[in-house]
C-alpha positions as CSV (number, residue, x, y, z in Angstrom):
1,X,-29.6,-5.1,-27.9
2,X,-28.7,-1.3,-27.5
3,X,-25.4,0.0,-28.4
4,X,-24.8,1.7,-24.7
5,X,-25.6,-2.3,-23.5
6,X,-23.3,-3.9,-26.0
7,X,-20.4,-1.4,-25.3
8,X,-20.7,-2.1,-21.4
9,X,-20.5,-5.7,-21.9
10,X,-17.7,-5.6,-24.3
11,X,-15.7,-3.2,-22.1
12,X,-16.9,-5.5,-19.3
13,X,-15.6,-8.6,-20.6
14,X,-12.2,-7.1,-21.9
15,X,-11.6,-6.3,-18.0
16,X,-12.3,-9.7,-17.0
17,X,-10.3,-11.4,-19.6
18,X,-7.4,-8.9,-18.3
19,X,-8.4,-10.3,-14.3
20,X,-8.1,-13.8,-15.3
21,X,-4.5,-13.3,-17.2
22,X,-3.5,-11.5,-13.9
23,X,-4.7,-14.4,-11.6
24,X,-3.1,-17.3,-14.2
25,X,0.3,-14.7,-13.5
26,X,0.1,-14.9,-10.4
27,X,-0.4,-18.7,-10.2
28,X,2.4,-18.7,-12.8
29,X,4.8,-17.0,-10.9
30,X,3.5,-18.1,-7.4
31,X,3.3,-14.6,-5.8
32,X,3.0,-14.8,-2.3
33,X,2.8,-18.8,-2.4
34,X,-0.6,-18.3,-4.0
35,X,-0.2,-21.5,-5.9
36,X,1.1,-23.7,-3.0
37,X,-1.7,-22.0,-0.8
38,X,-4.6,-22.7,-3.5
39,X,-3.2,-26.6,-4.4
40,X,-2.7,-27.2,-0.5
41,X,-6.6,-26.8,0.5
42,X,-9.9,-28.7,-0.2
43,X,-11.0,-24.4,-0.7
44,X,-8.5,-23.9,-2.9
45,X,-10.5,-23.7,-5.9
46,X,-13.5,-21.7,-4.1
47,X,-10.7,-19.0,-3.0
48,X,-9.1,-18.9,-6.5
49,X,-12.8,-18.3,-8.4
50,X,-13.5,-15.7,-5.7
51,X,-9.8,-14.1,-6.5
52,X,-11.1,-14.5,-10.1
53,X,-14.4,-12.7,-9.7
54,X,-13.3,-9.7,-7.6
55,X,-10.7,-9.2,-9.6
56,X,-12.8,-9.2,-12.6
57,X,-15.4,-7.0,-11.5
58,X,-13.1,-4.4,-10.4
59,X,-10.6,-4.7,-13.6
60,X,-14.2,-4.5,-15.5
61,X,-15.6,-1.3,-13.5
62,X,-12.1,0.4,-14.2
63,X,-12.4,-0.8,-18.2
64,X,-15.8,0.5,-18.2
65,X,-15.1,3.6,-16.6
66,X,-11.8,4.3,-19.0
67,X,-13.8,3.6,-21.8
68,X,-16.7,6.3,-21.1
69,X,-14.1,9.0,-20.1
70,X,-12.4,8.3,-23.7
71,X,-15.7,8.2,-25.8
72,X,-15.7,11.7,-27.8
73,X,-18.8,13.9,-28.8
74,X,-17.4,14.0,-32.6
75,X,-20.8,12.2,-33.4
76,X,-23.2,14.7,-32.2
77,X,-25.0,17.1,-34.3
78,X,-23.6,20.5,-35.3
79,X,-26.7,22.6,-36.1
80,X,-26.5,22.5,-40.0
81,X,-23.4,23.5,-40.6
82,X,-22.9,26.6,-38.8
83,X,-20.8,27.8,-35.8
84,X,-21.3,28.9,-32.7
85,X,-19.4,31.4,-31.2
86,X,-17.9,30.5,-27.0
87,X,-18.6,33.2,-24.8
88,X,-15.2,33.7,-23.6
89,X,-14.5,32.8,-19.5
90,X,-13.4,35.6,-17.7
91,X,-9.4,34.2,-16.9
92,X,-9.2,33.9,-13.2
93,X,-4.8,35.0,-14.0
94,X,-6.0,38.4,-15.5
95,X,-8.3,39.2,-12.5
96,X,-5.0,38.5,-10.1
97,X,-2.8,40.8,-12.3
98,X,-4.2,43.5,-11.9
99,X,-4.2,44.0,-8.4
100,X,-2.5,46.8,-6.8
């Protein structure tokens, strides 16, 4: 399996993990009579699994994401060994200070 693959799933699945521990919270501690709701219908379950789902996939998308906006490029190649000069921006502050 390809390492961009594997890293998706993993992220994926640490963002599920983190949905259900919400959802068992929130059974836990009965927010918004959740528990009573879910127990007191033949659809409880079928509600709860959807609760379970959405909230994984979206707790997985922002995992994902977070994860790709923390990987670093201190892997890539550096052109053997030697440096490469920035071109320097022109700063935006300097062109506004000197105005008369």
């Amino acid at each position: 399996m390809p390492a961009h693959v594997r890293f998706m799933l993993r992220h994926a699945g640490i963002g599920l993990t983190l949905a259900a521990v919400t959802v068992a919270g929130m059974l836990w501690l009965d927010v918004a009579h959740l528990r009573a709701l879910t127990l007191g219908t033949a659809h409880g379950p079928l509600g709860l699994a959807l609760l379970t789902f959405f909230m994984g996939l979206t707790f997985g998308s922002v995992q994902i994401g977070a994860a790709v906006m923390l990987t670093s490029d201190d892997d890539r190649p550096r052109g053997h060994g030697r440096r490469v000069a920035a071109i320097p921006a022109p700063s935006m502050l300097g062109a506004l200070g000197r105005r008369r």
